[in-house]
C-alpha positions in Angstrom: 0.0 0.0 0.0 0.7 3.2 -0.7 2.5 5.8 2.5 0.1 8.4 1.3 -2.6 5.6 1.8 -1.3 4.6 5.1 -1.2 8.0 6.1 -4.6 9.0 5.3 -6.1 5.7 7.2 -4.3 6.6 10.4 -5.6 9.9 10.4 -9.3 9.2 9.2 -9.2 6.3 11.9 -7.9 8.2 14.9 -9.6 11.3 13.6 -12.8 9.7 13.8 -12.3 8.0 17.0 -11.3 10.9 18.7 -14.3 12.8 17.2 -16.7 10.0 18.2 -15.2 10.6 21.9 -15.7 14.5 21.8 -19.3 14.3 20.8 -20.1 12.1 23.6 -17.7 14.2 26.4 -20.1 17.0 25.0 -23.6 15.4 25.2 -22.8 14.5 28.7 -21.9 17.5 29.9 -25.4 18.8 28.3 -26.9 16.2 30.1 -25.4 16.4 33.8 -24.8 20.3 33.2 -21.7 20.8 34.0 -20.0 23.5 31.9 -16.3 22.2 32.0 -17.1 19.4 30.3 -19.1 20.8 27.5 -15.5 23.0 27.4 -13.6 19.7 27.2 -15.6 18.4 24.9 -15.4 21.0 22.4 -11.9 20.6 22.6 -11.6 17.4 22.2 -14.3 17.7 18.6 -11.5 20.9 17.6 -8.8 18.6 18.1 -10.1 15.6 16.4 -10.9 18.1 13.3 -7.2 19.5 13.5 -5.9 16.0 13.4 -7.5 15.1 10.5 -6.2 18.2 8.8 -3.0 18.1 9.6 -3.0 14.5 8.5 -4.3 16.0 4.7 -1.7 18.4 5.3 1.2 15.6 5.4 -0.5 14.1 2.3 -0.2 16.7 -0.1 3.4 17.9 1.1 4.3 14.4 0.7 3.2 14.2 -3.4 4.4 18.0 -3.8 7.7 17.0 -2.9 7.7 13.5 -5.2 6.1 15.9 -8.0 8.3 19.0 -7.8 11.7 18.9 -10.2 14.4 18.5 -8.6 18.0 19.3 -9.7 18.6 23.2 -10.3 22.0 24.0 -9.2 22.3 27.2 -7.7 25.9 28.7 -7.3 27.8 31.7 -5.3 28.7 34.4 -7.3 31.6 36.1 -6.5 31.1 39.7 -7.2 28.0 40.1 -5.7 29.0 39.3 -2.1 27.2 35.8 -1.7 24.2 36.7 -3.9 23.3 33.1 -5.7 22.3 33.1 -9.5 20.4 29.8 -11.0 22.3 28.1 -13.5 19.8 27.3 -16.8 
């Protein structure tokens, strides 16, 4: 399987999980009233959304890098008091 794949099923998996968890911290701390944990649970559903984006994040900087060229040589110029100039 692809890493990218791997990557994605991790996040979605624990992303989910951890969303599933927030939702119920938050409906029972509607149901017993208690304001802190409605606080902790919205946390928790923030977090679990954050995860999952930082997750996509990874993703695409993974096939930007594979899909970027790669190979310009860049080298000092000496007159220019370490100004680089990009060979073509």
């Amino acid at each position: 399987m692809n890493s990218r794949m791997k990557i994605l099923h991790a996040t979605k998996w624990a992303g989910s999980i951890t969303l599933v968890m927030g939702i119920m911290i938050f409906f029972s701390g509607i149901g017993s009233g208690l304001i802190p944990i409605i606080g902790i649970g919205i946390g928790t559903i923030v977090g679990a959304i954050m995860f999952f984006l930082i997750g996509m994040l990874f993703i695409t900087t993974e096939e930007m890098v594979e899909n970027t060229d790669k190979g310009t040589e860049i080298s000092p110029i000496k007159p220019r008091n370490g100004l680089y100039l990009v060979k073509r």
